[in-house]
C-alpha positions in Angstrom: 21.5 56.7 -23.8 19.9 53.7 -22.1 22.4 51.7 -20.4 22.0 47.5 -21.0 21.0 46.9 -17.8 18.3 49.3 -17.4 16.6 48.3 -20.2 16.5 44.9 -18.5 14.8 45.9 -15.1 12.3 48.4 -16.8 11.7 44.6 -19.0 11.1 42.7 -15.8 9.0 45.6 -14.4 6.9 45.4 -17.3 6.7 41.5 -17.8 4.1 40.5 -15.2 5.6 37.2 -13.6 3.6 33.8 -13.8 2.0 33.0 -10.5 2.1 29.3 -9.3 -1.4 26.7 -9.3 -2.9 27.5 -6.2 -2.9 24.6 -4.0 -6.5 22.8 -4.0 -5.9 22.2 -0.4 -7.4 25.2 1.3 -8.7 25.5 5.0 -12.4 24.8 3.7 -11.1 22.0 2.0 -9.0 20.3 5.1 -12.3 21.0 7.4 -14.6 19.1 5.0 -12.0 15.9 5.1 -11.5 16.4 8.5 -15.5 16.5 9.4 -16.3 13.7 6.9 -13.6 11.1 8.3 -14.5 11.9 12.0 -18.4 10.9 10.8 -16.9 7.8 9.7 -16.8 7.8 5.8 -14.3 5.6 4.0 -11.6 8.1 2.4 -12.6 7.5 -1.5 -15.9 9.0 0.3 -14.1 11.3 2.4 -12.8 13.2 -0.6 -15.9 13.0 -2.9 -17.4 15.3 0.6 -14.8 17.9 -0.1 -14.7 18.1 -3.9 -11.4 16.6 -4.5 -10.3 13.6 -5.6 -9.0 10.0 -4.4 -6.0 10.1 -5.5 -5.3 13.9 -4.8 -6.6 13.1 -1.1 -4.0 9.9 -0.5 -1.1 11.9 -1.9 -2.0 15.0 0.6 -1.8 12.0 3.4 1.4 10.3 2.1 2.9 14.1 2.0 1.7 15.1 5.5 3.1 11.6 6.6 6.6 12.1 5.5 6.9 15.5 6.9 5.6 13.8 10.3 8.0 11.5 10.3 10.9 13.2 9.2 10.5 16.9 10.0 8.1 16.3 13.5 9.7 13.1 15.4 6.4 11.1 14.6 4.5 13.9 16.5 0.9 14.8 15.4 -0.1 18.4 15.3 -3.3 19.6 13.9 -2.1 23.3 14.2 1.3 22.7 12.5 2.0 25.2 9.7 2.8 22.7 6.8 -0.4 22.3 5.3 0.1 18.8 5.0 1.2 17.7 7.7 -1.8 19.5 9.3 -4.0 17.1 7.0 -2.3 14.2 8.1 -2.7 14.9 11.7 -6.2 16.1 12.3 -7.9 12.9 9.9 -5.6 10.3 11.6 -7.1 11.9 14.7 -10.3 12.2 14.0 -10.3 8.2 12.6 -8.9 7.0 16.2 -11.6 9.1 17.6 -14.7 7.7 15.5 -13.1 4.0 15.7 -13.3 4.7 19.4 -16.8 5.8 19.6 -17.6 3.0 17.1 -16.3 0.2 19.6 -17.5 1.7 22.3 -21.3 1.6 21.0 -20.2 -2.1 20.3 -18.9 -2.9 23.6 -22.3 -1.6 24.8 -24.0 -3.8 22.7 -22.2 -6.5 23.8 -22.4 -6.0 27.9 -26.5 -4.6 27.0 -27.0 -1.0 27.7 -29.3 0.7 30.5 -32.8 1.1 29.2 -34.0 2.7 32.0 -33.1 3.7 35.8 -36.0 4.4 38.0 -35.9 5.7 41.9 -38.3 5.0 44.6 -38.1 6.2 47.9 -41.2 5.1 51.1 -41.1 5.6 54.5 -40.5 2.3 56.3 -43.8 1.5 58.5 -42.4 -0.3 61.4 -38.9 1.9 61.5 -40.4 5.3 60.4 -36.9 5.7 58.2 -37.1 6.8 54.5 -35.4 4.2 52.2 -34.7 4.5 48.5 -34.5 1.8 45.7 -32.8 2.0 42.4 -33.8 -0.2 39.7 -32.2 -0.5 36.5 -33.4 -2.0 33.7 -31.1 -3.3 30.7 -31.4 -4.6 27.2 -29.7 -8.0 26.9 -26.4 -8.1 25.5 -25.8 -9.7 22.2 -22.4 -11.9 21.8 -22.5 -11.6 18.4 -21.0 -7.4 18.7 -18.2 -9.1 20.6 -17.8 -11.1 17.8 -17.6 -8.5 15.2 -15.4 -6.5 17.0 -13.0 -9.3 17.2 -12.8 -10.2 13.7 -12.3 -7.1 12.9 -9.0 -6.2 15.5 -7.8 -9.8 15.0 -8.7 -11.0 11.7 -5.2 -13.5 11.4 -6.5 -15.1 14.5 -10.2 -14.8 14.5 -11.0 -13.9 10.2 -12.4 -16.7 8.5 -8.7 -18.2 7.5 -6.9 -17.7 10.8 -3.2 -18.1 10.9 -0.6 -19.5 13.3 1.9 -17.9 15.0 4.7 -19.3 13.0 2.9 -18.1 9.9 2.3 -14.7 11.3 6.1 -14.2 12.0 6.6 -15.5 8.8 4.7 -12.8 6.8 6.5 -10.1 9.4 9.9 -10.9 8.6 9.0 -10.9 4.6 7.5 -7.9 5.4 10.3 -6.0 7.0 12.8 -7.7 3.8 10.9 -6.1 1.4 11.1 -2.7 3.2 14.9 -2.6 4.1 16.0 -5.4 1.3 18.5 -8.1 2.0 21.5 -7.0 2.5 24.8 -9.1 1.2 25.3 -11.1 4.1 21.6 -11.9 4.5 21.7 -13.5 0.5 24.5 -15.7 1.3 23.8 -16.7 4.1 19.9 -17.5 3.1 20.9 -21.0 1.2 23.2 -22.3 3.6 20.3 -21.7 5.9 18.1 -23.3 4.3 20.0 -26.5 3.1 20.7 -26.4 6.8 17.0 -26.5 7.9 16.2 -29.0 5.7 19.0 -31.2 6.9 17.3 -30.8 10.2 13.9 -31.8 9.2 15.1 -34.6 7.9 16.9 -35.8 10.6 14.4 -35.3 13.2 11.9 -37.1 10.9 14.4 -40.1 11.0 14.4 -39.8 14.3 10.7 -39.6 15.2 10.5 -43.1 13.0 13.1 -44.7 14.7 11.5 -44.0 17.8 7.7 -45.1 16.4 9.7 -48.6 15.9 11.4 -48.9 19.0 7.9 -49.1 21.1 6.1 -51.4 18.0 8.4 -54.2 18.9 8.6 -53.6 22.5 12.4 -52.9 22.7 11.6 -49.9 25.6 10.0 -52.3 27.4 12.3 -54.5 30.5 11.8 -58.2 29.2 10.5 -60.8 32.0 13.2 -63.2 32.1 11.8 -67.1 31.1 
């Protein structure tokens, strides 16, 4: 007689087991991206190259992210064996690397690139020596490439709505709230702070006016005795 738990194991032999969705991120697959970002595509782009899809594509990078971060110290390796993370390393590389050919075709637009380079060499007629010349021959450089690339690296100071400093800081600190959220101290404290930097204002304003009358009627001034 079959025993109970033999008729379970020849069951399982039997029962085939359900294999997993194969991940859509294959080798062939993380080349393509790879290739298509180092030409310089824009990622929706990117992943239309290699068959898969935007969304699929930004989720593979926010994976391979976190495991950089968190598994790898922030280290980038292209051969690591999380798939992922692999991603994540070899297109942010290959995006430094086309952003740096990119400005540096730019910067030689700017400075105006050799056209041509020519050598001549003569025997000297008095001296009897042989002398060379180089000549070099270069487009003009256009300050408008200088331009470009400045707007883009800087576009708070040099976009078409620059900001100041203060503003800048401003938008940093908001920034770096919304990531870590206030914590207890910081919410109390924040309309004290702010009662107190009105208080401020207003007192220096009162000040600057009371200054602004002092010179009008000539009070700063040492009177000349009648």
């Amino acid at each position: 007689m079959m025993t109970t738990s033999t008729t379970q194991s020849a069951l399982a032999r039997r029962k085939p087991r359900r294999k997993g969705r194969p991940s859509l991120l294959t080798p062939e697959t993380m080349s393509l991206l790879t290739r298509a970002t180092a030409a310089g595509l824009p990622m929706k782009l990117a992943a239309d190259a290699a068959g898969v899809g935007r969304s699929t594509f930004l989720r593979w990078m926010r994976l391979g992210e976190d495991v950089v971060e968190e598994q790898q110290g922030g280290q980038l390796d292209v051969d690591s064996t999380e798939p992922h993370a692999a991603l994540y390393a070899r297109v942010t590389r290959a995006r430094a690397v086309g952003s740096l050919r990119a400005h540096g075709h730019i910067e030689e637009a700017a400075r105006g690139a050799v056209v041509s380079e020519t050598y001549r060499t003569w025997t000297d007629p008095i001296t009897g020596e042989t002398r060379s010349e180089r000549r070099v021959r270069r487009r003009p450089g256009d300050w408008r490439a200088s331009a470009w690339m400045l707007v883009r690296i800087a576009p708070e100071q040099y976009g078409p709505n620059p900001k100041s400093m203060d503003e800048l800081l401003d938008e940093e600190a908001a920034r770096i709230r919304a990531e870590r959220g206030e914590n207890a101290m910081e919410r109390a404290l924040t309309p004290q702070l702010q009662d107190l930097a009105e208080r401020l204002r207003r007192t220096l304003a009162q000040y600057e006016e009371e200054a602004a009358a002092d010179v009008g009627d000539g009070s700063d001034f040492p009177q000349t005795p009648s």
